[in-house]
VOSE-344212 format. One line per 4 residues: number of its first residue (from 0); their letters; for each residue y, z, x of C-alpha. Coordinates in steps of 0.2 Angstrom, whole numbers. Example, Ala and Ser with C-alpha at 12.3 -4.5 7.8 and 13.67 -1.06 7.14 Angstrom:
<dodos>
0	as	-22,39,62; -5,36,68
</dodos>
This chain:
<dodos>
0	xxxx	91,330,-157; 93,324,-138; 79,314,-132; 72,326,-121
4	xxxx	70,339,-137; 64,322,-146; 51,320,-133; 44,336,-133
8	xxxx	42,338,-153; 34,319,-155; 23,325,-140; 20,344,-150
12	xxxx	14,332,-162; 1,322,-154; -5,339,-147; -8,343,-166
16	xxxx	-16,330,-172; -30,330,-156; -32,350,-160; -36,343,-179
20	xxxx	-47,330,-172; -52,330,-156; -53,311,-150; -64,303,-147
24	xxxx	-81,313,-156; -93,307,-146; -109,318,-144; -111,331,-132
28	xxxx	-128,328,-122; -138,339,-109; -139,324,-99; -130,310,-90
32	xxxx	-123,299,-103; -133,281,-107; -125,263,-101; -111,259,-91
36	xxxx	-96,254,-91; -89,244,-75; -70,249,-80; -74,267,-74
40	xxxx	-88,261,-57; -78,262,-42; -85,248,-33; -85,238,-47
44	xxxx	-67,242,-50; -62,241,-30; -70,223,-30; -62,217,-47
48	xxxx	-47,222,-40; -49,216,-21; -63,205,-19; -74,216,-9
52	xxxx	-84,232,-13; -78,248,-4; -83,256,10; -87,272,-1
56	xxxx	-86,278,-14; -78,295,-9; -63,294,-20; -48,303,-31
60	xxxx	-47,300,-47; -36,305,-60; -41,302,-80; -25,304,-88
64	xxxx	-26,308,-106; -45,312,-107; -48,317,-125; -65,326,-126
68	xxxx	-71,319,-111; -79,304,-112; -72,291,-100; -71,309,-88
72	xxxx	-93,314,-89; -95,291,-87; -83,292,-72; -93,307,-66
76	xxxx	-110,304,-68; -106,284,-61; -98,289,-45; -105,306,-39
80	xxxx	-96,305,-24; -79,305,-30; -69,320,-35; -62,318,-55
84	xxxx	-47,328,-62; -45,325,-80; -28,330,-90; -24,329,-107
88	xxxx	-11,340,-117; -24,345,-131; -30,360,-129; -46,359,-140
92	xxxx	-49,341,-131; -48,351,-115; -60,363,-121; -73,350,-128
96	xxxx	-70,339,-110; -76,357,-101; -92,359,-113; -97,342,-111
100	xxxx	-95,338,-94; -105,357,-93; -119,352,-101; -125,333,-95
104	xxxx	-121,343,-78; -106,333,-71; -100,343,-56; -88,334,-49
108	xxxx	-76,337,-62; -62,349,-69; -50,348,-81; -33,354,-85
112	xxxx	-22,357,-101; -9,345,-94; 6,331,-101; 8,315,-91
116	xxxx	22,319,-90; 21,333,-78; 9,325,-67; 22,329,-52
120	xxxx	13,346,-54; -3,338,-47; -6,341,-30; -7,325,-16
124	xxxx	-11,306,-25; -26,299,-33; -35,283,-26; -39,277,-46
128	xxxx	-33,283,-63; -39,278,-78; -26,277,-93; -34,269,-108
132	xxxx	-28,270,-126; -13,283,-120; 5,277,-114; 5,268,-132
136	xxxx	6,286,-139; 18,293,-129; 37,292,-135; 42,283,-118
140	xxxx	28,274,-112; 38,268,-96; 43,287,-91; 25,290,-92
144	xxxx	16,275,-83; 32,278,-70; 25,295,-69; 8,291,-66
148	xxxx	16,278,-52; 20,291,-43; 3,301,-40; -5,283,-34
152	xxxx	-11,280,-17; -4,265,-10; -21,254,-8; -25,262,-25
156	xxxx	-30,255,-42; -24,262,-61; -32,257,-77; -22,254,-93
160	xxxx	-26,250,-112; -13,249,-125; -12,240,-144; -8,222,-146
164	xxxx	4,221,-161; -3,203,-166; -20,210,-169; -15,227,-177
168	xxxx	-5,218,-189; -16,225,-204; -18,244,-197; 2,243,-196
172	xxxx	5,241,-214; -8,253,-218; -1,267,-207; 18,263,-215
176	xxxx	8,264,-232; -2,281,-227; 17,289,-222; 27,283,-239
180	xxxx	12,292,-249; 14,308,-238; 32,311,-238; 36,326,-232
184	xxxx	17,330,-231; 19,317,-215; 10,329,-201; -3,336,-211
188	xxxx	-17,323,-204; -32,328,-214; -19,324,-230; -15,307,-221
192	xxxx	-35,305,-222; -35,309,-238; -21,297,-244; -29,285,-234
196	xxxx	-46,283,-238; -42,285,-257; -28,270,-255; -43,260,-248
200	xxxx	-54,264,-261; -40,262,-278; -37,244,-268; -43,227,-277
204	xxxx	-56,219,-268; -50,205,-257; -35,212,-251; -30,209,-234
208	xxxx	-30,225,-228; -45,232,-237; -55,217,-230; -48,220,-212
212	xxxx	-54,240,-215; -73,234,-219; -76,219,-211; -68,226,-192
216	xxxx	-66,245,-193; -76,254,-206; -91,259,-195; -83,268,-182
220	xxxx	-70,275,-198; -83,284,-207; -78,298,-195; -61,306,-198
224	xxxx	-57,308,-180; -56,289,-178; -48,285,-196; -34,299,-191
228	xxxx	-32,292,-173; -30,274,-183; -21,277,-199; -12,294,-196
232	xxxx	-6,296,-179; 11,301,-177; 17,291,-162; 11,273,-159
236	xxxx	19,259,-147; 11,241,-151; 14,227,-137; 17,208,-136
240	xxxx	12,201,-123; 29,199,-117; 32,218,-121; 17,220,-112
244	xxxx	24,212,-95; 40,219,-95; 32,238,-95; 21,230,-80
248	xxxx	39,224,-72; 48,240,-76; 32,250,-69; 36,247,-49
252	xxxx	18,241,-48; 9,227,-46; 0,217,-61; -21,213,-52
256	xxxx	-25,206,-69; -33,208,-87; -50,217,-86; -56,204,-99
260	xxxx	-54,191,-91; -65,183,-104; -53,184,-116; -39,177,-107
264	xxxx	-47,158,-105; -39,144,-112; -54,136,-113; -64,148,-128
268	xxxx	-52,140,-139; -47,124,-134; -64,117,-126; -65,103,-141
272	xxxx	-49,95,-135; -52,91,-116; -35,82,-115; -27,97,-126
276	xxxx	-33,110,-115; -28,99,-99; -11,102,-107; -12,119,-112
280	xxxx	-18,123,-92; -3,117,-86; 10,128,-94; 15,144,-82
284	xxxx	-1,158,-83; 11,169,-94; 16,156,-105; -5,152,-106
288	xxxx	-8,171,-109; 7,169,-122; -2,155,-131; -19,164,-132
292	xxxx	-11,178,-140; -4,168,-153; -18,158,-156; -32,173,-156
296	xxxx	-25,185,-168; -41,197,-165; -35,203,-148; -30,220,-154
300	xxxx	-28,227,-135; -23,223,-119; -32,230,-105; -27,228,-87
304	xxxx	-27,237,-67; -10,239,-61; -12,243,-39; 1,249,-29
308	xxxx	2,239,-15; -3,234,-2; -21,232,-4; -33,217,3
312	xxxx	-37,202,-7; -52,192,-2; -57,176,-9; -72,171,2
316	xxxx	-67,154,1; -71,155,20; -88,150,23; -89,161,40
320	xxxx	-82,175,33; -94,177,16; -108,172,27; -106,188,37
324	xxxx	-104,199,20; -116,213,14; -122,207,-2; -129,219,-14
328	xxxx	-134,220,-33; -118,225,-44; -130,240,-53; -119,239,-70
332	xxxx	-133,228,-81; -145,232,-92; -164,228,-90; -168,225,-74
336	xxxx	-175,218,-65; -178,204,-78; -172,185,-80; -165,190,-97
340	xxxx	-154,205,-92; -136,212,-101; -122,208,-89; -108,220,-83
344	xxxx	-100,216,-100; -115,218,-111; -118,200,-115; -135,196,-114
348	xxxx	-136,182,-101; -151,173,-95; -153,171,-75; -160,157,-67
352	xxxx	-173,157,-53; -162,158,-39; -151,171,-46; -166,181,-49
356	xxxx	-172,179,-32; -155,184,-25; -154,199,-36; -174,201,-27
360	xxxx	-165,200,-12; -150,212,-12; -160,226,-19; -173,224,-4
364	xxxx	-156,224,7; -155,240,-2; -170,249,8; -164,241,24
368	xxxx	-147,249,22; -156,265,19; -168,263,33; -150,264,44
372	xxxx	-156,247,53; -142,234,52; -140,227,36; -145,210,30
376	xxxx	-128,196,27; -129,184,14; -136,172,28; -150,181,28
380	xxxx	-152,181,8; -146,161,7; -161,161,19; -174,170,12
384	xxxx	-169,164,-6; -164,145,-2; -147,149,-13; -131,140,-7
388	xxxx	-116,146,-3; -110,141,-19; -120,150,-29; -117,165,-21
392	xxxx	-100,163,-25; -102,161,-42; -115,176,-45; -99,187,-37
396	xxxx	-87,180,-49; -99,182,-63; -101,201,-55; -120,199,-52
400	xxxx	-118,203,-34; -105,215,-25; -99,209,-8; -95,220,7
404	x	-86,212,22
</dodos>
Protein backbone atom coordinates (compact mmCIF):
# COMPACT_ATOMS: atom_id res chain seq x y z
CA UNK A 1 0.00 0.00 0.00
CA UNK A 2 1.87 3.52 -1.04
CA UNK A 3 1.30 6.07 1.43
CA UNK A 4 -0.85 8.11 -0.46
CA UNK A 5 -3.57 4.88 -0.76
CA UNK A 6 -2.48 4.55 3.11
CA UNK A 7 -3.71 8.11 3.71
CA UNK A 8 -6.68 7.86 2.21
CA UNK A 9 -8.07 4.47 3.88
CA UNK A 10 -6.82 5.73 7.59
CA UNK A 11 -8.68 8.95 6.71
CA UNK A 12 -11.86 6.56 5.17
CA UNK A 13 -11.63 5.56 8.56
CA UNK A 14 -11.92 8.42 10.84
CA UNK A 15 -14.77 9.53 8.29
CA UNK A 16 -16.38 6.24 9.76
CA UNK A 17 -16.01 6.32 12.95
CA UNK A 18 -17.50 10.24 13.17
CA UNK A 19 -20.70 8.90 10.91
CA UNK A 20 -20.94 6.12 13.84
CA UNK A 21 -20.62 8.91 16.39
CA UNK A 22 -20.88 12.21 15.48
CA UNK A 23 -18.24 14.11 17.84
CA UNK A 24 -18.66 15.83 19.91
CA UNK A 25 -22.72 15.34 21.20
CA UNK A 26 -23.43 18.41 22.41
CA UNK A 27 -27.10 19.58 22.44
CA UNK A 28 -28.65 21.39 19.76
CA UNK A 29 -30.33 24.53 21.10
CA UNK A 30 -32.82 27.21 19.47
CA UNK A 31 -30.50 29.78 20.88
CA UNK A 32 -27.09 31.27 21.13
CA UNK A 33 -25.05 28.76 23.19
CA UNK A 34 -24.34 29.70 27.06
CA UNK A 35 -20.55 30.89 28.23
CA UNK A 36 -17.65 31.69 26.50
CA UNK A 37 -14.68 30.65 25.61
CA UNK A 38 -11.88 33.26 24.95
CA UNK A 39 -9.91 30.67 22.61
CA UNK A 40 -12.75 31.23 19.87
CA UNK A 41 -13.42 35.67 20.76
CA UNK A 42 -11.53 37.40 18.23
CA UNK A 43 -10.26 40.19 20.24
CA UNK A 44 -9.34 38.22 22.90
CA UNK A 45 -7.45 35.84 20.57
CA UNK A 46 -5.95 39.02 18.52
CA UNK A 47 -4.66 40.47 22.00
CA UNK A 48 -3.37 37.14 23.49
CA UNK A 49 -1.54 36.94 20.33
CA UNK A 50 -0.37 40.67 19.93
CA UNK A 51 -1.00 42.62 22.86
CA UNK A 52 -3.55 44.82 21.59
CA UNK A 53 -7.19 44.28 20.77
CA UNK A 54 -8.21 44.61 16.91
CA UNK A 55 -9.50 47.27 15.19
CA UNK A 56 -12.64 45.03 14.22
CA UNK A 57 -13.77 42.38 14.38
CA UNK A 58 -14.59 41.79 10.60
CA UNK A 59 -12.58 38.56 10.18
CA UNK A 60 -12.19 35.08 8.13
CA UNK A 61 -12.14 32.37 9.91
CA UNK A 62 -11.63 28.92 9.13
CA UNK A 63 -12.61 25.94 11.78
CA UNK A 64 -10.95 23.12 10.50
CA UNK A 65 -12.25 19.76 11.45
CA UNK A 66 -15.51 21.07 13.05
CA UNK A 67 -17.30 17.83 14.25
CA UNK A 68 -21.03 18.73 14.95
CA UNK A 69 -20.43 22.12 15.19
CA UNK A 70 -19.69 23.28 18.36
CA UNK A 71 -16.45 25.37 18.50
CA UNK A 72 -18.29 26.77 14.79
CA UNK A 73 -22.11 28.12 16.48
CA UNK A 74 -19.38 29.53 19.82
CA UNK A 75 -17.15 31.29 17.05
CA UNK A 76 -20.45 32.48 15.41
CA UNK A 77 -22.54 33.76 18.00
CA UNK A 78 -19.18 35.39 19.74
CA UNK A 79 -18.09 37.35 16.79
CA UNK A 80 -21.07 38.21 14.65
CA UNK A 81 -19.04 40.23 12.34
CA UNK A 82 -16.90 37.68 11.12
CA UNK A 83 -17.55 35.42 8.33
CA UNK A 84 -16.93 31.43 9.56
CA UNK A 85 -16.33 28.48 7.12
CA UNK A 86 -16.38 25.28 8.88
CA UNK A 87 -14.85 21.89 7.23
CA UNK A 88 -14.78 18.59 8.35
CA UNK A 89 -14.72 15.16 6.18
CA UNK A 90 -17.77 13.55 8.03
CA UNK A 91 -20.68 13.83 6.45
CA UNK A 92 -23.10 13.23 9.38
CA UNK A 93 -20.82 15.79 11.49
CA UNK A 94 -21.46 18.06 8.43
CA UNK A 95 -25.04 17.57 8.72
CA UNK A 96 -25.45 18.02 12.41
CA UNK A 97 -22.89 21.38 12.28
CA UNK A 98 -25.78 22.72 9.53
CA UNK A 99 -28.84 21.79 11.89
CA UNK A 100 -27.20 23.35 14.78
CA UNK A 101 -25.82 26.33 13.77
CA UNK A 102 -29.84 26.52 11.97
CA UNK A 103 -31.33 26.54 14.89
CA UNK A 104 -29.62 28.82 17.70
CA UNK A 105 -29.74 31.13 14.50
CA UNK A 106 -25.92 31.44 13.57
CA UNK A 107 -25.88 33.26 10.18
CA UNK A 108 -22.77 33.96 9.55
CA UNK A 109 -21.74 30.48 9.06
CA UNK A 110 -21.51 27.53 6.27
CA UNK A 111 -20.12 24.40 6.12
CA UNK A 112 -18.59 22.07 3.76
CA UNK A 113 -17.89 18.25 3.56
CA UNK A 114 -14.14 18.86 3.36
CA UNK A 115 -10.51 17.07 4.24
CA UNK A 116 -7.72 19.18 5.47
CA UNK A 117 -6.04 18.23 3.33
CA UNK A 118 -7.67 19.79 0.31
CA UNK A 119 -7.93 22.94 1.94
CA UNK A 120 -6.11 24.54 -1.39
CA UNK A 121 -9.78 24.13 -2.73
CA UNK A 122 -10.70 27.01 -0.42
CA UNK A 123 -10.97 30.18 -2.06
CA UNK A 124 -8.37 33.34 -0.78
CA UNK A 125 -6.92 32.98 3.18
CA UNK A 126 -8.35 33.01 6.46
CA UNK A 127 -7.31 35.72 9.19
CA UNK A 128 -7.87 32.85 12.21
CA UNK A 129 -8.44 29.05 12.06
CA UNK A 130 -9.16 27.10 14.75
CA UNK A 131 -7.76 23.47 14.77
CA UNK A 132 -8.36 21.89 18.23
CA UNK A 133 -8.22 17.98 18.92
CA UNK A 134 -7.60 17.40 14.86
CA UNK A 135 -3.94 17.11 13.42
CA UNK A 136 -3.42 14.22 16.12
CA UNK A 137 -5.94 12.13 13.99
CA UNK A 138 -4.76 12.73 10.82
CA UNK A 139 -2.07 10.14 9.40
CA UNK A 140 0.58 13.13 8.66
CA UNK A 141 -0.10 15.69 11.07
CA UNK A 142 2.80 17.94 9.45
CA UNK A 143 0.99 17.56 5.72
CA UNK A 144 -1.91 18.72 7.31
CA UNK A 145 -0.94 21.72 9.65
CA UNK A 146 1.43 22.68 6.45
CA UNK A 147 -1.78 22.64 4.57
CA UNK A 148 -3.59 24.67 6.75
CA UNK A 149 -0.25 27.17 6.51
CA UNK A 150 -1.01 27.83 3.42
CA UNK A 151 -4.74 29.30 3.66
CA UNK A 152 -3.22 31.76 6.64
CA UNK A 153 -3.16 35.48 6.19
CA UNK A 154 0.18 36.81 6.98
CA UNK A 155 -0.80 39.01 10.23
CA UNK A 156 -3.11 35.97 10.99
CA UNK A 157 -3.43 33.64 14.02
CA UNK A 158 -4.19 29.43 14.01
CA UNK A 159 -5.30 27.64 17.05
CA UNK A 160 -4.09 24.07 17.60
CA UNK A 161 -4.83 21.25 20.35
CA UNK A 162 -3.20 17.92 20.22
CA UNK A 163 -2.61 14.79 23.07
CA UNK A 164 0.36 14.86 25.36
CA UNK A 165 1.64 11.29 25.54
CA UNK A 166 2.88 11.82 29.24
CA UNK A 167 -0.74 12.37 30.42
CA UNK A 168 -2.42 9.80 28.10
CA UNK A 169 -0.38 7.23 29.34
CA UNK A 170 -3.31 5.18 30.87
CA UNK A 171 -5.90 5.81 27.66
CA UNK A 172 -2.92 4.44 25.55
CA UNK A 173 -2.72 1.00 27.14
CA UNK A 174 -6.41 0.74 27.11
CA UNK A 175 -6.94 1.65 23.40
CA UNK A 176 -3.89 -1.14 22.52
CA UNK A 177 -6.13 -3.41 25.06
CA UNK A 178 -9.64 -2.49 23.31
CA UNK A 179 -7.65 -3.42 19.55
CA UNK A 180 -6.08 -7.09 20.86
CA UNK A 181 -9.76 -7.86 22.04
CA UNK A 182 -11.20 -6.90 18.45
CA UNK A 183 -9.06 -8.42 16.13
CA UNK A 184 -10.27 -8.36 13.09
CA UNK A 185 -13.53 -6.73 14.41
CA UNK A 186 -10.92 -3.68 14.71
CA UNK A 187 -13.22 -0.94 12.71
CA UNK A 188 -16.39 -1.82 14.12
CA UNK A 189 -16.48 0.98 16.78
CA UNK A 190 -19.69 0.40 18.63
CA UNK A 191 -17.98 -3.40 19.18
CA UNK A 192 -14.68 -1.44 20.52
CA UNK A 193 -17.26 0.22 22.96
CA UNK A 194 -18.44 -2.85 23.86
CA UNK A 195 -15.12 -4.45 24.42
CA UNK A 196 -14.31 -1.52 26.21
CA UNK A 197 -16.62 -0.78 28.64
CA UNK A 198 -17.03 -4.65 29.62
CA UNK A 199 -12.95 -4.70 29.97
CA UNK A 200 -13.57 -1.81 32.60
CA UNK A 201 -16.02 -3.30 34.30
CA UNK A 202 -14.38 -7.42 34.52
CA UNK A 203 -11.21 -5.15 35.90
CA UNK A 204 -10.20 -5.47 39.67
CA UNK A 205 -10.71 -2.40 41.57
CA UNK A 206 -7.64 -0.48 42.05
CA UNK A 207 -6.07 -1.03 38.80
CA UNK A 208 -4.32 1.71 37.26
CA UNK A 209 -6.28 2.04 34.41
CA UNK A 210 -9.80 1.43 35.84
CA UNK A 211 -8.86 4.25 38.52
CA UNK A 212 -7.77 6.61 35.74
CA UNK A 213 -11.22 5.75 33.84
CA UNK A 214 -13.41 6.90 37.06
CA UNK A 215 -11.54 9.25 38.80
CA UNK A 216 -10.64 11.64 35.33
CA UNK A 217 -12.93 10.39 32.39
CA UNK A 218 -15.92 8.59 33.42
CA UNK A 219 -18.44 11.52 33.42
CA UNK A 220 -18.12 12.78 30.01
CA UNK A 221 -17.69 8.70 28.92
CA UNK A 222 -21.01 7.81 29.93
CA UNK A 223 -21.77 8.81 26.32
CA UNK A 224 -20.35 6.52 23.64
CA UNK A 225 -19.40 9.35 21.28
CA UNK A 226 -16.65 10.38 23.81
CA UNK A 227 -15.76 6.73 25.03
CA UNK A 228 -15.40 5.74 21.04
CA UNK A 229 -13.45 9.06 20.17
CA UNK A 230 -11.07 8.05 23.54
CA UNK A 231 -10.78 4.39 23.54
CA UNK A 232 -11.68 3.42 19.75
CA UNK A 233 -10.44 5.68 17.40
CA UNK A 234 -8.56 4.42 14.58
CA UNK A 235 -5.89 7.01 14.13
CA UNK A 236 -4.19 8.82 17.18
CA UNK A 237 -0.63 10.94 17.18
CA UNK A 238 0.35 11.70 21.03
CA UNK A 239 3.17 14.46 21.47
CA UNK A 240 6.15 15.10 23.75
CA UNK A 241 6.82 18.30 24.21
CA UNK A 242 9.73 17.97 22.18
CA UNK A 243 7.62 16.25 19.45
CA UNK A 244 5.45 18.93 19.87
CA UNK A 245 8.09 21.75 18.89
CA UNK A 246 9.55 20.08 16.06
CA UNK A 247 5.85 19.95 14.40
CA UNK A 248 5.84 23.89 15.28
CA UNK A 249 9.52 24.02 13.44
CA UNK A 250 8.52 21.89 10.63
CA UNK A 251 5.15 23.90 10.34
CA UNK A 252 6.89 27.26 8.55
CA UNK A 253 5.00 29.24 11.36
CA UNK A 254 5.69 30.91 14.13
CA UNK A 255 5.25 29.56 17.91
CA UNK A 256 2.99 32.98 19.87
CA UNK A 257 2.69 30.73 22.89
CA UNK A 258 0.58 28.08 25.07
CA UNK A 259 -3.04 29.29 25.37
CA UNK A 260 -2.69 27.97 29.13
CA UNK A 261 -0.36 29.83 30.03
CA UNK A 262 -1.43 28.88 33.49
CA UNK A 263 -0.22 25.56 33.20
CA UNK A 264 3.17 26.26 31.83
CA UNK A 265 4.60 28.09 35.30
CA UNK A 266 7.35 26.85 36.98
CA UNK A 267 6.07 28.27 39.92
CA UNK A 268 2.47 26.02 40.56
CA UNK A 269 4.94 23.34 41.26
CA UNK A 270 8.02 24.47 42.73
CA UNK A 271 6.83 27.68 44.84
CA UNK A 272 7.93 25.71 48.34
CA UNK A 273 11.43 25.70 47.14
CA UNK A 274 12.31 29.61 46.43
CA UNK A 275 15.94 28.74 45.65
CA UNK A 276 14.75 25.45 43.58
CA UNK A 277 12.65 27.32 41.46
CA UNK A 278 15.41 30.23 41.09
CA UNK A 279 17.18 27.31 39.64
CA UNK A 280 14.64 25.64 37.67
CA UNK A 281 14.01 29.60 36.02
CA UNK A 282 17.13 29.59 34.72
CA UNK A 283 17.31 26.63 32.43
CA UNK A 284 16.24 27.57 28.47
CA UNK A 285 11.99 28.17 28.38
CA UNK A 286 11.88 24.80 26.51
CA UNK A 287 14.10 23.09 28.71
CA UNK A 288 11.46 24.72 31.71
CA UNK A 289 8.31 23.56 29.46
CA UNK A 290 10.27 20.27 29.20
CA UNK A 291 10.61 19.98 33.08
CA UNK A 292 6.85 20.79 33.76
CA UNK A 293 5.84 18.07 31.46
CA UNK A 294 7.80 15.79 33.34
CA UNK A 295 6.95 16.83 36.48
CA UNK A 296 2.90 17.32 35.86
CA UNK A 297 1.87 14.07 34.36
CA UNK A 298 -1.82 15.44 34.25
CA UNK A 299 -1.20 17.60 31.27
CA UNK A 300 -2.91 15.47 28.66
CA UNK A 301 -2.95 18.36 25.81
CA UNK A 302 -1.05 20.86 24.41
CA UNK A 303 -2.70 23.87 23.25
CA UNK A 304 -1.17 26.73 21.38
CA UNK A 305 -1.61 29.83 18.57
CA UNK A 306 0.88 29.41 15.74
CA UNK A 307 0.83 33.20 13.53
CA UNK A 308 2.31 33.71 10.32
CA UNK A 309 4.34 36.53 10.53
CA UNK A 310 4.65 39.56 10.70
CA UNK A 311 2.24 40.65 13.00
CA UNK A 312 2.82 43.54 15.90
CA UNK A 313 3.69 42.75 19.33
CA UNK A 314 2.98 45.25 22.04
CA UNK A 315 4.20 45.19 25.54
CA UNK A 316 3.07 48.53 26.87
CA UNK A 317 5.96 48.74 28.86
CA UNK A 318 5.99 52.47 27.58
CA UNK A 319 4.36 54.57 29.82
CA UNK A 320 3.19 57.16 26.88
CA UNK A 321 2.16 54.73 24.67
CA UNK A 322 -0.46 52.61 27.20
CA UNK A 323 -1.49 55.97 28.49
CA UNK A 324 -2.87 56.87 25.14
CA UNK A 325 -4.56 53.26 24.80
CA UNK A 326 -8.46 52.66 24.62
CA UNK A 327 -9.17 50.41 27.45
CA UNK A 328 -12.15 48.35 27.54
CA UNK A 329 -13.71 45.42 29.52
CA UNK A 330 -12.42 41.97 28.07
CA UNK A 331 -16.52 40.73 27.98
CA UNK A 332 -15.36 36.92 28.56
CA UNK A 333 -16.35 36.66 32.52
CA UNK A 334 -19.09 35.50 34.20
CA UNK A 335 -21.12 37.57 36.67
CA UNK A 336 -20.79 40.79 36.19
CA UNK A 337 -20.56 43.31 37.23
CA UNK A 338 -19.52 41.90 40.60
CA UNK A 339 -16.30 41.86 42.89
CA UNK A 340 -16.58 37.96 42.80
CA UNK A 341 -16.69 37.37 39.09
CA UNK A 342 -15.51 34.05 36.81
CA UNK A 343 -12.37 35.10 34.72
CA UNK A 344 -11.72 34.43 31.14
CA UNK A 345 -10.61 30.92 32.33
CA UNK A 346 -13.48 30.25 34.58
CA UNK A 347 -11.75 30.49 37.84
CA UNK A 348 -13.68 32.28 40.16
CA UNK A 349 -11.45 35.37 41.16
CA UNK A 350 -12.22 37.98 43.72
CA UNK A 351 -11.57 41.83 42.31
CA UNK A 352 -10.43 44.37 44.35
CA UNK A 353 -11.76 47.94 44.50
CA UNK A 354 -9.81 49.49 42.14
CA UNK A 355 -10.16 46.68 39.55
CA UNK A 356 -13.87 46.99 40.10
CA UNK A 357 -13.71 50.65 39.50
CA UNK A 358 -11.68 50.21 36.31
CA UNK A 359 -13.91 47.63 35.09
CA UNK A 360 -16.88 50.60 36.18
CA UNK A 361 -14.84 52.66 34.13
CA UNK A 362 -14.19 50.81 30.82
CA UNK A 363 -17.84 49.79 30.36
CA UNK A 364 -18.82 53.62 30.77
CA UNK A 365 -15.90 54.22 28.01
CA UNK A 366 -18.35 51.91 26.25
CA UNK A 367 -21.34 54.41 25.90
CA UNK A 368 -18.73 57.10 24.89
CA UNK A 369 -17.45 55.04 22.17
CA UNK A 370 -21.00 54.50 21.15
CA UNK A 371 -21.86 58.15 21.39
CA UNK A 372 -19.11 58.52 18.30
CA UNK A 373 -17.39 61.41 20.61
CA UNK A 374 -13.61 60.60 21.16
CA UNK A 375 -13.04 57.91 23.35
CA UNK A 376 -11.66 57.84 26.81
CA UNK A 377 -7.48 56.57 27.22
CA UNK A 378 -6.45 54.94 30.14
CA UNK A 379 -5.41 58.39 31.42
CA UNK A 380 -8.67 59.18 31.63
CA UNK A 381 -9.68 55.93 33.58
CA UNK A 382 -6.22 56.18 35.96
CA UNK A 383 -7.92 59.55 36.61
CA UNK A 384 -11.24 58.93 37.34
CA UNK A 385 -10.43 55.60 39.20
CA UNK A 386 -6.95 56.64 41.04
CA UNK A 387 -5.42 53.21 39.44
CA UNK A 388 -1.74 53.20 38.57
CA UNK A 389 -0.30 52.48 35.67
CA UNK A 390 0.78 49.32 37.05
CA UNK A 391 -2.17 48.09 37.77
CA UNK A 392 -3.49 48.53 34.59
CA UNK A 393 -0.87 46.52 33.42
CA UNK A 394 -1.53 43.70 35.45
CA UNK A 395 -5.55 43.64 34.92
CA UNK A 396 -4.49 43.32 30.86
CA UNK A 397 -2.09 40.44 31.68
CA UNK A 398 -4.65 38.94 33.81
CA UNK A 399 -7.08 39.71 30.62
CA UNK A 400 -9.56 41.83 32.62
CA UNK A 401 -9.17 44.79 30.36
CA UNK A 402 -8.51 44.66 26.60
CA UNK A 403 -6.24 47.56 25.21
CA UNK A 404 -6.59 49.32 21.89
CA UNK A 405 -3.61 51.48 20.72
Amino acid sequence: MNNSTKTQAISDAVASLYNTYPFPPEPILDEAPPGYNWRWYWPTVYSFCTGAAPVDGSVRVLDAGCGTGVSTEYISHLNPDADVLGIDLSERAIATATQRCQSSGATNVQFRQLSIYDVDQLEGEFDWINCVGVIHHMPDPLAGLRALATRLAPGGFIHLFVYAAVGRWEISLMQRAIALVQGSQRGDYQDGVRVGRQIFATLPEGNRLKQRERDRWAMENQRDECFADMYVHPQEVDYTLDDLFKLIDASGLEFVGFSNPEVWQLDRLLAQDPALLARAKQLPLKDQYRLIELLDPEITHFEWFLARPPYPRISWEDDAALLAATPGRNPCMEGWPSQSIFDHNYQIIALSETEFKVLQACDSQRLVQESHRQPATVADLISQTGATLEQIRQMHQKQLILLRP
